[in-house]
DSSP file (Angstrom, degrees, kcal/mol; ACC not computed):
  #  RESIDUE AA STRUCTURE BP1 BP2  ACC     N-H-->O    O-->H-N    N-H-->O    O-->H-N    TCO  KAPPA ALPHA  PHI   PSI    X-CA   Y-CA   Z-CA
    1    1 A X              0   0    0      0, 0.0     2,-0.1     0, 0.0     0, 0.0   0.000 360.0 360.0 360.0 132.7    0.0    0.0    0.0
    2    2 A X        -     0   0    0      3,-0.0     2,-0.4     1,-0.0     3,-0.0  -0.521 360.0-136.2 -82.7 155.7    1.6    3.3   -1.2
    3    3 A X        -     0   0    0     -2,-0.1     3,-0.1     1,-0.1    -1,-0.0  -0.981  32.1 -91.3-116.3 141.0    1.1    6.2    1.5
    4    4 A X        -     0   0    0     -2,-0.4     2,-0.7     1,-0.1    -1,-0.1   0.000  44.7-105.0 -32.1 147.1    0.1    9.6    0.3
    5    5 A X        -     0   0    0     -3,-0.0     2,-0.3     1,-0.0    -1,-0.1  -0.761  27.3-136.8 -80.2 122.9    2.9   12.0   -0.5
    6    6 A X        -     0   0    0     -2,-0.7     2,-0.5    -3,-0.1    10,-0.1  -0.498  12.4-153.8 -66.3 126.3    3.4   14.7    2.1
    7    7 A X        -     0   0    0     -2,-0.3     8,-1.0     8,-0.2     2,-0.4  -0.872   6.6-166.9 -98.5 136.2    4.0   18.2    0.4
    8    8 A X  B     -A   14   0A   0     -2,-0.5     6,-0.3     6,-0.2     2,-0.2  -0.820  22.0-147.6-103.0 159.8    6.1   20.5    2.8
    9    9 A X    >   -     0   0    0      4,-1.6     3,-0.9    -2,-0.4     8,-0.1  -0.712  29.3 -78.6-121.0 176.7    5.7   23.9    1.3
   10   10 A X  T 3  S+     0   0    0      1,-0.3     2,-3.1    -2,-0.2    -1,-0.1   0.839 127.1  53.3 -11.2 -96.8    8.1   27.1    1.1
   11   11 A X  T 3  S-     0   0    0      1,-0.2    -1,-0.3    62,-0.1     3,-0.1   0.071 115.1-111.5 -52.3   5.8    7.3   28.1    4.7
   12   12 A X  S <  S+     0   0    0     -2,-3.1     2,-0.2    -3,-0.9    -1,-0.2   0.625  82.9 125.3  77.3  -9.4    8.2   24.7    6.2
   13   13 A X        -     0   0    0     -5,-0.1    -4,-1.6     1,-0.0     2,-0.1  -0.795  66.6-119.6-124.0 138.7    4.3   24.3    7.0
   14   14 A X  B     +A    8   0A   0     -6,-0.3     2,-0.3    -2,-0.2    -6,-0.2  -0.332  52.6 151.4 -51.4 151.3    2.6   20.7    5.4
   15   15 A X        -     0   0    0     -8,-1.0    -8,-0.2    -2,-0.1     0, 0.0  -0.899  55.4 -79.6-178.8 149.2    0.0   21.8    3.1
   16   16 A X     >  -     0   0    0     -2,-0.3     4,-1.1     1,-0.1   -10,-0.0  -0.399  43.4-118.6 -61.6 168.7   -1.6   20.4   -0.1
   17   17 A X  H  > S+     0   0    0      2,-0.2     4,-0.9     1,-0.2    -1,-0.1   0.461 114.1  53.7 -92.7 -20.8    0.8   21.0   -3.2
   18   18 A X  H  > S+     0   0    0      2,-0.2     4,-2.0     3,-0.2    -1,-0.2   0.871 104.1  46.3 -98.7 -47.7   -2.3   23.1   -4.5
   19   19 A X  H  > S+     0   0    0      2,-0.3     4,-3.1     1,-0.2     5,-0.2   0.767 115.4  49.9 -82.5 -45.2   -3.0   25.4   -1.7
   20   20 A X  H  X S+     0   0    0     -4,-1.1     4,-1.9     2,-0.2    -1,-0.2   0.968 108.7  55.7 -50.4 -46.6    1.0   26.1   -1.6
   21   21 A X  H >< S+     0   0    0     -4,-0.9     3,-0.8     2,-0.3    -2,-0.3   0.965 113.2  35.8 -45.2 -86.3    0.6   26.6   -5.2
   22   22 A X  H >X S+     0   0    0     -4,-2.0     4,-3.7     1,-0.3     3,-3.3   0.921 112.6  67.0 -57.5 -50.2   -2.3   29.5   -4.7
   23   23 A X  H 3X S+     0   0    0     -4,-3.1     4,-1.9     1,-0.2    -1,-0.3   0.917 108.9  27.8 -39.2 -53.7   -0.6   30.6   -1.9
   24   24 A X  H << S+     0   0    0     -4,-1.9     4,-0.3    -3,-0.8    -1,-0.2   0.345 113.7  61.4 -86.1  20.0    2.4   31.8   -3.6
   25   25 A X  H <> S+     0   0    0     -3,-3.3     4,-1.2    -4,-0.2    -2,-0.2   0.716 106.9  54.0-107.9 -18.9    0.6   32.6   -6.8
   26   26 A X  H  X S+     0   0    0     -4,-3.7     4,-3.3    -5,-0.2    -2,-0.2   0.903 111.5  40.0 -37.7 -63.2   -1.4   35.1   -4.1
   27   27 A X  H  X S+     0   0    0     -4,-1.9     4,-2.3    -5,-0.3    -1,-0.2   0.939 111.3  63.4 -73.1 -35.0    1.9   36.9   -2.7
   28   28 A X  H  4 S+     0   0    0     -4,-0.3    -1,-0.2     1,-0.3     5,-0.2   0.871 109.8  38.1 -49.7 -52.9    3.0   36.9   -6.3
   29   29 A X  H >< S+     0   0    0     -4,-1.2     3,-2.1     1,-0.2     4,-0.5   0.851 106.5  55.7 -32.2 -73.4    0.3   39.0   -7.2
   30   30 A X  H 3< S+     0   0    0     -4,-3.3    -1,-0.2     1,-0.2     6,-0.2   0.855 119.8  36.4 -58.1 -29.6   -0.1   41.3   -4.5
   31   31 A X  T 3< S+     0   0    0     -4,-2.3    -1,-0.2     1,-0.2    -2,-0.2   0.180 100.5  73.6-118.8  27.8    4.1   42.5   -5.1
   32   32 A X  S <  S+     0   0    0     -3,-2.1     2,-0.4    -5,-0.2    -1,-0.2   0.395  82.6  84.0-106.0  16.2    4.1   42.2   -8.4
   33   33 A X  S >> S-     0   0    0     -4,-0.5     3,-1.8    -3,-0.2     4,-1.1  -0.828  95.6-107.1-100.2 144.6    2.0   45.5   -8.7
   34   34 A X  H 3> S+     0   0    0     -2,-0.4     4,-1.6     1,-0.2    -1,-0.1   0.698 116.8  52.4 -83.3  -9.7    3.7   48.2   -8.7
   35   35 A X  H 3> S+     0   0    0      1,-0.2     4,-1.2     2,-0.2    -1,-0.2   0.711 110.2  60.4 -74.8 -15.4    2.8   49.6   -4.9
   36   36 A X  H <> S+     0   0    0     -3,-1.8     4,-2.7    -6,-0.2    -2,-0.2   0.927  95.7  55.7 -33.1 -71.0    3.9   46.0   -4.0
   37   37 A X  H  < S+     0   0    0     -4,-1.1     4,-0.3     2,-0.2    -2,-0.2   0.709 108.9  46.8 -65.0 -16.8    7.3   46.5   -5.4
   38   38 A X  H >X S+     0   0    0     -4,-1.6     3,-2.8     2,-0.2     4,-1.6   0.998 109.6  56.9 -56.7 -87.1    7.9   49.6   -3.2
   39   39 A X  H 3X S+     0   0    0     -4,-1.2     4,-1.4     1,-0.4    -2,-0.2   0.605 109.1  41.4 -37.5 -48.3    6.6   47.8   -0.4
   40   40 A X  H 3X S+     0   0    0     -4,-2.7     4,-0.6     2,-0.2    -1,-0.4   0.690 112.5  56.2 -94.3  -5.6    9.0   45.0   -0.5
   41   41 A X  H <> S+     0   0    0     -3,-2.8     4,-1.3    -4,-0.3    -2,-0.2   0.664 106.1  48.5 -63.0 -49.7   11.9   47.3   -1.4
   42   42 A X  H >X S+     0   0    0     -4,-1.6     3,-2.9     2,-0.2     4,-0.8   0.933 113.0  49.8 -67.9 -75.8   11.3   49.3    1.7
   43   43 A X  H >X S+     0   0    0     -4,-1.4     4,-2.0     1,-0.3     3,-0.7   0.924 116.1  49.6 -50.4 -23.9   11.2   45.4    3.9
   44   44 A X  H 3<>S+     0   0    0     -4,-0.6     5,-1.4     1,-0.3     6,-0.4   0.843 109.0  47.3 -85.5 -18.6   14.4   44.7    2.1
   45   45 A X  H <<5S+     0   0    0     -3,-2.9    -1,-0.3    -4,-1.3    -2,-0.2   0.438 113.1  46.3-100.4  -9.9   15.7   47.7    2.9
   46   46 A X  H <<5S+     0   0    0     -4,-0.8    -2,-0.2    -3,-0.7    -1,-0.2   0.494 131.8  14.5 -89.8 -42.7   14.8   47.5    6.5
   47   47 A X  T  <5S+     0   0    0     -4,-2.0     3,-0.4    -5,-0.3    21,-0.2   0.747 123.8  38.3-136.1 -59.7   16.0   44.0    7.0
   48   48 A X  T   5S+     0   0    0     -5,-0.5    -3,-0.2    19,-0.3    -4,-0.1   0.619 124.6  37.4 -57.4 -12.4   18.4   42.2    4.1
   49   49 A X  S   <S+     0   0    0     -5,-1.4    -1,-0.2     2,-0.0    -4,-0.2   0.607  88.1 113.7-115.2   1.2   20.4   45.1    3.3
   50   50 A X        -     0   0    0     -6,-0.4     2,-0.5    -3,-0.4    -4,-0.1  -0.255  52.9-156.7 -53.3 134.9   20.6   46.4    6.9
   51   51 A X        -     0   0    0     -2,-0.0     2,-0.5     2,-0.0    -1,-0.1  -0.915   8.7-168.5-107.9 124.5   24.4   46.2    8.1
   52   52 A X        -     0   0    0     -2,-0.5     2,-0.2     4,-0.0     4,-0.0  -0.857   9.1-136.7-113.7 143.8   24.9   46.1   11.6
   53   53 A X    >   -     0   0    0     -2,-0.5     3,-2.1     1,-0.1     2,-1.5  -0.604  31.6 -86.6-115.0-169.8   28.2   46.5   13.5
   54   54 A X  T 3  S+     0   0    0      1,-0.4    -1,-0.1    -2,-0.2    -2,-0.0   0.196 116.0  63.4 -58.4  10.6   29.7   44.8   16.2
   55   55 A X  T 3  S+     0   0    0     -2,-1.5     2,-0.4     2,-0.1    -1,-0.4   0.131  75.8 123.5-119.4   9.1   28.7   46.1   19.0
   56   56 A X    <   -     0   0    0     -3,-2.1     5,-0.1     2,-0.0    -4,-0.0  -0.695  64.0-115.2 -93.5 139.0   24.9   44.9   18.0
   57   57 A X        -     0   0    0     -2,-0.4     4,-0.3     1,-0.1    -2,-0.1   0.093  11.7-121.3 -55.3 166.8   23.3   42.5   20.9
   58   58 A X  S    S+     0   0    0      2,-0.2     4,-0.4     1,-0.2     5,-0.2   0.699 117.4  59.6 -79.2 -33.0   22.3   38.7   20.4
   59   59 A X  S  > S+     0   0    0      1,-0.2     4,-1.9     2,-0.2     3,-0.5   0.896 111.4  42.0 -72.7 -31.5   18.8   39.6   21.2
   60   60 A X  H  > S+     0   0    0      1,-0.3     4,-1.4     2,-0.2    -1,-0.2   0.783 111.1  50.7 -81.1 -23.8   18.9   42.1   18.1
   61   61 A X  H  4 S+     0   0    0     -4,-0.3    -1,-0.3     2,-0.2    -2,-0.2   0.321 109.3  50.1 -98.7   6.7   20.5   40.1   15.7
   62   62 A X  H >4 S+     0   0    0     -3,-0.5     3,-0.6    -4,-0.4     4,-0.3   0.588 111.0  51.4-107.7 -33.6   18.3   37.5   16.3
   63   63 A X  H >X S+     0   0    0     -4,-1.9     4,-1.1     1,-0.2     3,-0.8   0.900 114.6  45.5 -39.4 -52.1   15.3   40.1   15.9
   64   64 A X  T 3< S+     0   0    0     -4,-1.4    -1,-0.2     1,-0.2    -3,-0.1   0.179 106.2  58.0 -99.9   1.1   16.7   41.2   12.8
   65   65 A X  T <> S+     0   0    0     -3,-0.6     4,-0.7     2,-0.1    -1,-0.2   0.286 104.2  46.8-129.3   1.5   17.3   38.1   11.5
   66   66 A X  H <> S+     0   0    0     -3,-0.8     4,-0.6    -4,-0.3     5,-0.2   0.690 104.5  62.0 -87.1 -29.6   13.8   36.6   11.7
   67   67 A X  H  X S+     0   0    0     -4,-1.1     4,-1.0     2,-0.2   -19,-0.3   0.618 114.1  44.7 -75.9  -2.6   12.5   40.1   10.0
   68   68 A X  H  >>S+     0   0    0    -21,-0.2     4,-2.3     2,-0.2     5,-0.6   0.928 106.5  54.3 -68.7 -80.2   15.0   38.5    7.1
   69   69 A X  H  <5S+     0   0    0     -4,-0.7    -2,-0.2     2,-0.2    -1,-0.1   0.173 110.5  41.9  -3.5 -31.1   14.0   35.4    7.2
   70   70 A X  H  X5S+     0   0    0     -4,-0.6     4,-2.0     2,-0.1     5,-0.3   0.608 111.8  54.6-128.3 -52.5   10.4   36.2    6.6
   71   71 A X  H  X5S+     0   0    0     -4,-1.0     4,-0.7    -5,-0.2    -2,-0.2   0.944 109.9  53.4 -58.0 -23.6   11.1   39.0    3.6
   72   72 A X  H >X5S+     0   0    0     -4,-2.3     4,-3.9     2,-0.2     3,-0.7   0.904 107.3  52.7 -44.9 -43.7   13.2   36.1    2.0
   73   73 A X  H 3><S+     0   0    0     -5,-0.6     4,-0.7     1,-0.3    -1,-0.2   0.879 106.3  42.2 -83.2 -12.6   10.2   34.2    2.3
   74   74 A X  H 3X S+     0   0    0     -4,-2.0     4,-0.8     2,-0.1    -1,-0.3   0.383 114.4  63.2 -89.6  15.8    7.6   36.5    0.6
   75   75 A X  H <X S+     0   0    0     -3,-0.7     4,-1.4    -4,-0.7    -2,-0.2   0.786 108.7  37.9 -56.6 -62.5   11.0   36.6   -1.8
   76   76 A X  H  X S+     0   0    0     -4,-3.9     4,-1.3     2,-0.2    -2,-0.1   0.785 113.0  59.1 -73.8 -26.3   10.6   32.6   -2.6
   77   77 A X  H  X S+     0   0    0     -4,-0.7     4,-0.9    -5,-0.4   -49,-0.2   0.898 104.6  43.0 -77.2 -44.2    7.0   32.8   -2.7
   78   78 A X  H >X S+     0   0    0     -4,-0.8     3,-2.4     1,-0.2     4,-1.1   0.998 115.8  50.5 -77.4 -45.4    6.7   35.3   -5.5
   79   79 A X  H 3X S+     0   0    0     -4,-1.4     4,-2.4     1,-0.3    -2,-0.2   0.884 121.4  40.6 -45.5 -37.2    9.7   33.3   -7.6
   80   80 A X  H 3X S+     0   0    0     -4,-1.3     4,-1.4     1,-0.3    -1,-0.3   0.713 111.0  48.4 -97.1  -3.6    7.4   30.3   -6.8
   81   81 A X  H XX S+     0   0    0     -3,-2.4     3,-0.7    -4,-0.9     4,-0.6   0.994 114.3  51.8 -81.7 -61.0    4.2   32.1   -7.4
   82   82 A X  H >X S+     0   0    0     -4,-1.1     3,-1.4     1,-0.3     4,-0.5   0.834 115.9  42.0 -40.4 -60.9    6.2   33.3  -11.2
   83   83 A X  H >< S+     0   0    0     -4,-2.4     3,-0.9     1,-0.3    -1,-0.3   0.819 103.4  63.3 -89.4  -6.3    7.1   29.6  -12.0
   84   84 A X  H << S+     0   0    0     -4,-1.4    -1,-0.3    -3,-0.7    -2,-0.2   0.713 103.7  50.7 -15.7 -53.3    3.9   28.3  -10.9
   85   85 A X  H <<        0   0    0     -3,-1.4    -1,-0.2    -4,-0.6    -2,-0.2   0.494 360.0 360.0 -92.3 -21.4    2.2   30.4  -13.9
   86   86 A X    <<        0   0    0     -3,-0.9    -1,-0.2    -4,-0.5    -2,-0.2   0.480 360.0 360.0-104.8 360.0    4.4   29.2  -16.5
């Protein structure tokens, strides 16, 4: 007896392969317009291109490195949303 295949999505979270799908074909959407792409230029600019220097705490770099960590991920979601469509 075969067992269903588990889809893991983007985001780490089980989910049908279809609902991941709409999910990232959603965010694609929403940043591919253009008050989107401002909107995710500004989070990148806030949190992936921020440089911090040595003197910055563990409790901040660990702040600042989930607010990464989650613009990367509406980042994968529109690429996934893009090849999704094609």
């Amino acid at each position: 007896m075969e067992r269903p295949k588990v889809n893991i999505g983007i985001d780490g979270i089980q989910r049908t392969k279809e609902l991941d799908r709409q999910i990232s074909m959603m965010v694609a959407e929403i940043f591919s317009a253009p008050t989107g792409k401002e909107v995710l230029k500004y989070f990148r600019s806030m949190t992936i291109e921020m440089v911090n220097g040595p003197n910055v705490s563990t409790e901040e770099l660990r702040h600042l490195e989930g607010q990464r960590y989650f613009v990367a991920l509406i980042e994968q979601r529109i690429a996934h949303g893009h090849r999704s469509k094609q």
